[in-house]
TIKE-519450 format. One record per atom (N, C-alpha, C, CB): residue in one letter; x, y, z. Coordinates in steps of 0.001 Angstrom, whole numbers, plus 500000, padded with zeros to 6 digits. Atoms other than C-alpha are relative to their C-alpha. Glycine has a CB too. Layout:
<rs>
aXYZ ...
</rs>
This chain:
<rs>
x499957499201498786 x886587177633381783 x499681499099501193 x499005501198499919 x500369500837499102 x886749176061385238 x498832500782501300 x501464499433500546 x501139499721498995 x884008176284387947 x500426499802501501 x498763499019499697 x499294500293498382 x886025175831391340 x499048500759500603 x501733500569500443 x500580498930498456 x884107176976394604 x501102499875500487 x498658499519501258 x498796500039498867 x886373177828397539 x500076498544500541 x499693501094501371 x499955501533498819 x885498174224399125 x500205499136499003 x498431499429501049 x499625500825500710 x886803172887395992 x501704500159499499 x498985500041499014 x499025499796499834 x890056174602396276 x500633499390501076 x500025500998499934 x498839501041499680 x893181173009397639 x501350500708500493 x500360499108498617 x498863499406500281 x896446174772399066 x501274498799498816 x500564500412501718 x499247501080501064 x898985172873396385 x499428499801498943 x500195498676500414 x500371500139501782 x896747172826393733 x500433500831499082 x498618500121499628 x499245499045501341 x897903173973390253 x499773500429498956 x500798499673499487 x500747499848501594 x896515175244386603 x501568501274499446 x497593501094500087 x498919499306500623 x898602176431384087 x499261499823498471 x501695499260500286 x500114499949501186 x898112177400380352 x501515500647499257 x498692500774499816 x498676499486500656 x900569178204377529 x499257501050498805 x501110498519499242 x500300499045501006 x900444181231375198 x501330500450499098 x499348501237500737 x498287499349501198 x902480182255372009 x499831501939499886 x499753499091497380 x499671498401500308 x903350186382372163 x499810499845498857 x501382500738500294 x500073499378501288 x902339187635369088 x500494501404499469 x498830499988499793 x499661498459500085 x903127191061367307 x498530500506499845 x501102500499498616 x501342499460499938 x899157191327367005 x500101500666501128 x498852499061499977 x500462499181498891 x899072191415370435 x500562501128500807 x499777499274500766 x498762498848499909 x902090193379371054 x499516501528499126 x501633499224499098 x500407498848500942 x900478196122368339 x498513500421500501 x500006499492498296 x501277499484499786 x896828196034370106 x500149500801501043 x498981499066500199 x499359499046498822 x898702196626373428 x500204501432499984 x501245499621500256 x499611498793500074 x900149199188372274 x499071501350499809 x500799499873499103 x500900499399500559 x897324200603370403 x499336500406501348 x499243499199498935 x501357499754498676 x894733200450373945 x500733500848501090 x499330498252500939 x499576498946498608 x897206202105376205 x501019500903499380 x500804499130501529 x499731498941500602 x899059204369373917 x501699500159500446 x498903501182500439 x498608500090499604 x902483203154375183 x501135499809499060 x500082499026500829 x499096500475501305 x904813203938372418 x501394500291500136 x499577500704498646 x498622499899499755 x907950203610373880 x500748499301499423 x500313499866501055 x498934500555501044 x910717202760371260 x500554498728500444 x501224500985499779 x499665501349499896 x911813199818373246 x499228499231499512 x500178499600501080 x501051501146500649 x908502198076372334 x499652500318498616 x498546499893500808 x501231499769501322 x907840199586368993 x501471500061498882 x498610502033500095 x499058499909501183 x911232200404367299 x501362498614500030 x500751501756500145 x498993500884500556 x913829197149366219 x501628500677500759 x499863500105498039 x498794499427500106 x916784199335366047 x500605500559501352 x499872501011499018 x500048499481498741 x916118201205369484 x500303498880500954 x498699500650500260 x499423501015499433 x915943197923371188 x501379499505500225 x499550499312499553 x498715500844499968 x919197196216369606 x501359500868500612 x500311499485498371 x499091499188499208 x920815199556370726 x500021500214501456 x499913501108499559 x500121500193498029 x919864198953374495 x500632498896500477 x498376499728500713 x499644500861499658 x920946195712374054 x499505498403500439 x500372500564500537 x501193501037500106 x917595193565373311 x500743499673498528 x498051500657500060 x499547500945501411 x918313190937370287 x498278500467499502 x500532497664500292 x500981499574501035 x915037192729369145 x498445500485501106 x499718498410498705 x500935499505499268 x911624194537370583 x499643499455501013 x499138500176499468 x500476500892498790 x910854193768373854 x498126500507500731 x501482500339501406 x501802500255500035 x906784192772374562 x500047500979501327 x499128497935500284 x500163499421498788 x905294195181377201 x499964498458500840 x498556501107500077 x499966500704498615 x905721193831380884 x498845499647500051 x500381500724501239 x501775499925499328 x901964194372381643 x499580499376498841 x499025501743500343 x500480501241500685 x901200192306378665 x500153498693499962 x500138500075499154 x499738501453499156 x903108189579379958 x499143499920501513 x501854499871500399 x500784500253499032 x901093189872383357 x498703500223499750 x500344500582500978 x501932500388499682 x897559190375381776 x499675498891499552 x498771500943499249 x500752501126500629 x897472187167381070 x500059498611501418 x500980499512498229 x500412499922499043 x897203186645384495 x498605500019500601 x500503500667500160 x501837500132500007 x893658187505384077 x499496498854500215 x499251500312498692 x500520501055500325 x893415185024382125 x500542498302501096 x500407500090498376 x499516500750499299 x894972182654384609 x498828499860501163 x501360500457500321 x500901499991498758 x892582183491387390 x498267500372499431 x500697501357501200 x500725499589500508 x889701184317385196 x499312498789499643 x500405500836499229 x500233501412500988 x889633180974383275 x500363498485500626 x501059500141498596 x499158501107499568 x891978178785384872 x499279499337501413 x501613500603500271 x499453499737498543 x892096179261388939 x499142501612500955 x501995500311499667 x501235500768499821 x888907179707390315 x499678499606498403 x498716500959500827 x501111499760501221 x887421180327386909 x499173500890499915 x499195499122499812 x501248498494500434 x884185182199386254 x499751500801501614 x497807499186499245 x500454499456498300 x884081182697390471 x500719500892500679 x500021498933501063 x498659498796499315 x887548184852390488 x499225501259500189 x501550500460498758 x499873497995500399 x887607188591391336 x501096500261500669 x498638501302500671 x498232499716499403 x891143189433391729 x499972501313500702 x501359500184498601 x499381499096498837 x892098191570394560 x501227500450499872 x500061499393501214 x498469499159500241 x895649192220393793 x501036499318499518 x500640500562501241 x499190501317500987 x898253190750391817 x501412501203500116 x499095499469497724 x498833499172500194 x902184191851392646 x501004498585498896 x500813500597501934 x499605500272500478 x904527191162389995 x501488500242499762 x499315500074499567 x498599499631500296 x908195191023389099 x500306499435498645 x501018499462501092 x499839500257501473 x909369191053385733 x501924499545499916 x499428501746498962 x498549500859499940 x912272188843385743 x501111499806498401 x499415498227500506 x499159499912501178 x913661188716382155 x498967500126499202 x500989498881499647 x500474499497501368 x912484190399378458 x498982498539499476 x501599500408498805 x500685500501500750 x909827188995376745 x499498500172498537 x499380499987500581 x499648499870501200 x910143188529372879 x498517499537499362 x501375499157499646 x501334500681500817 x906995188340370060 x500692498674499845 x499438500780498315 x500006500769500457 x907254184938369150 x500598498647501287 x500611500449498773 x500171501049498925 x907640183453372615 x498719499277500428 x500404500554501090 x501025500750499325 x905714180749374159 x500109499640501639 x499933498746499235 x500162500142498527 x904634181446377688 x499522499284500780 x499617500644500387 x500734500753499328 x903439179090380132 x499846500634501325 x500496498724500004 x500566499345499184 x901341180574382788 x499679499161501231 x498984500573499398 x500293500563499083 x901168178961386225 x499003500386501191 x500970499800500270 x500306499752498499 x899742179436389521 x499533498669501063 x498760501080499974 x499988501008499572 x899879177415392141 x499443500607502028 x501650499254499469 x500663499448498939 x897585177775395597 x500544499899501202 x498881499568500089 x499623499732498838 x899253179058398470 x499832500061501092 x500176500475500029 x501061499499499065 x896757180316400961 x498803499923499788 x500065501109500249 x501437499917500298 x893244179674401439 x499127501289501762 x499345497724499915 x500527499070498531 x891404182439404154 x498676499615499520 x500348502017500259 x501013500728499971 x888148180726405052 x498986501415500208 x500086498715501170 x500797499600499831 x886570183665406438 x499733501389499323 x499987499818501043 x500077499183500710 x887014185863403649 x499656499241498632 x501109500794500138 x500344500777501054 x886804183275400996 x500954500246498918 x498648500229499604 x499051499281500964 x890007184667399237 x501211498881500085 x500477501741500534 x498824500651499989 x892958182433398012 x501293500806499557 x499807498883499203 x498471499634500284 x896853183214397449 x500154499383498984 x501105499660500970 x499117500820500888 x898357182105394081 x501234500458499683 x499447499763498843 x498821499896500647 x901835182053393744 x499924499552498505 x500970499244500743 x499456500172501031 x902742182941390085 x501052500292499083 x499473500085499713 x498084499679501211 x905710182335387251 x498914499555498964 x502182498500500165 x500285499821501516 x905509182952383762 x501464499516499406 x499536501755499532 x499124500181500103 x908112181285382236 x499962499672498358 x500365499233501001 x499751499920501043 x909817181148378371 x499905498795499282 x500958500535499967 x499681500686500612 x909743178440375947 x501370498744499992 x499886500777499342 x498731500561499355 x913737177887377466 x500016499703501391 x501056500863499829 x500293500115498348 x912017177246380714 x500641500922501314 x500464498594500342 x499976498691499154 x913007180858382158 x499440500464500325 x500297500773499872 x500981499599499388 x911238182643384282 x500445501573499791 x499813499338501464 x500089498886499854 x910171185523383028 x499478501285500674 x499903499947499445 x500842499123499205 x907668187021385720 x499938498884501053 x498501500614499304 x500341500756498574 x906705185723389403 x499338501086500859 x501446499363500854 x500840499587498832 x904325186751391960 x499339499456500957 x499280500511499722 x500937500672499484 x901387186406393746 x498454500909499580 x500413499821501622 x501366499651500013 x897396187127393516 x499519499751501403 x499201499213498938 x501230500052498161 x894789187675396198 x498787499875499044 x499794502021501509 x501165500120500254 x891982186160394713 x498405499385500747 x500344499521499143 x501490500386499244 x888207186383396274 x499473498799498915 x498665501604500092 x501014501445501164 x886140183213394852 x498201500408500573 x500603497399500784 x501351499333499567 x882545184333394584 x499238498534500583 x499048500906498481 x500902501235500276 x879659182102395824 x499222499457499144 x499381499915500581 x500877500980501082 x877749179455394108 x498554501381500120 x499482497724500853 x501611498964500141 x874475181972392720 x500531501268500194 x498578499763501327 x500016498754499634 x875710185172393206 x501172500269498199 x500722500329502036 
</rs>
């Protein structure tokens, strides 16, 4: 986990991690928010929409976003303010996502940065893009 203060942030700076979709996590998802819509849960339903097979919730591809600003970008000092997202192409179990963000905006007298972020596929597609408004707490608090 990283420890950034605001006066150690940078506009242009960058953190990124990679994650493999699982069907665990695709099945806990499902399980915690009770979203059992046949695109994500049934095979057959999918290939008849015109997915080559179940497609991962959206919002499970962006909570890992959290983990982006949680872990990454500040680190333990985030508290995310708002995070808009666009879900740019399907996301399959057994993809490997790489999670970016990259610092846009710094507001001094709020102490809150901008991260532009993409989530992009294994085939280097971009499957999500946004941005965050993240506050960075102070040192002791």
């Amino acid at each position: 986990m990283n420890h950034y203060s605001f006066e150690d942030i940078a506009v242009g700076m960058e953190e990124a991690f990679c994650v493999e979709v699982t069907f665990q996590m695709v099945e806990k998802f499902r399980q915690i928010t009770g979203d059992v819509n046949p695109l994500h849960t049934d095979e057959e339903f999918a290939r008849n929409k015109g997915y080559k097979d179940c497609v991962a919730y959206g919002m499970l591809t962006a909570s890992f976003l959290s983990t982006l600003a949680g872990v990454y970008i500040p680190g333990e000092k985030s508290l995310i303010h708002s995070v808009e997202t666009k879900f740019v192409k399907p996301v399959f179990v057994g993809d490997v996502l790489t999670v970016r963000g990259t610092v846009k905006e710094k507001n001094e007298t709020f102490s809150v940065i901008t991260l532009k972020v993409v989530i992009t596929n294994q085939e280097d597609e971009k499957v999500l893009r946004g941005s965050m408004q993240i506050g960075v707490l102070p040192d002791g608090k």
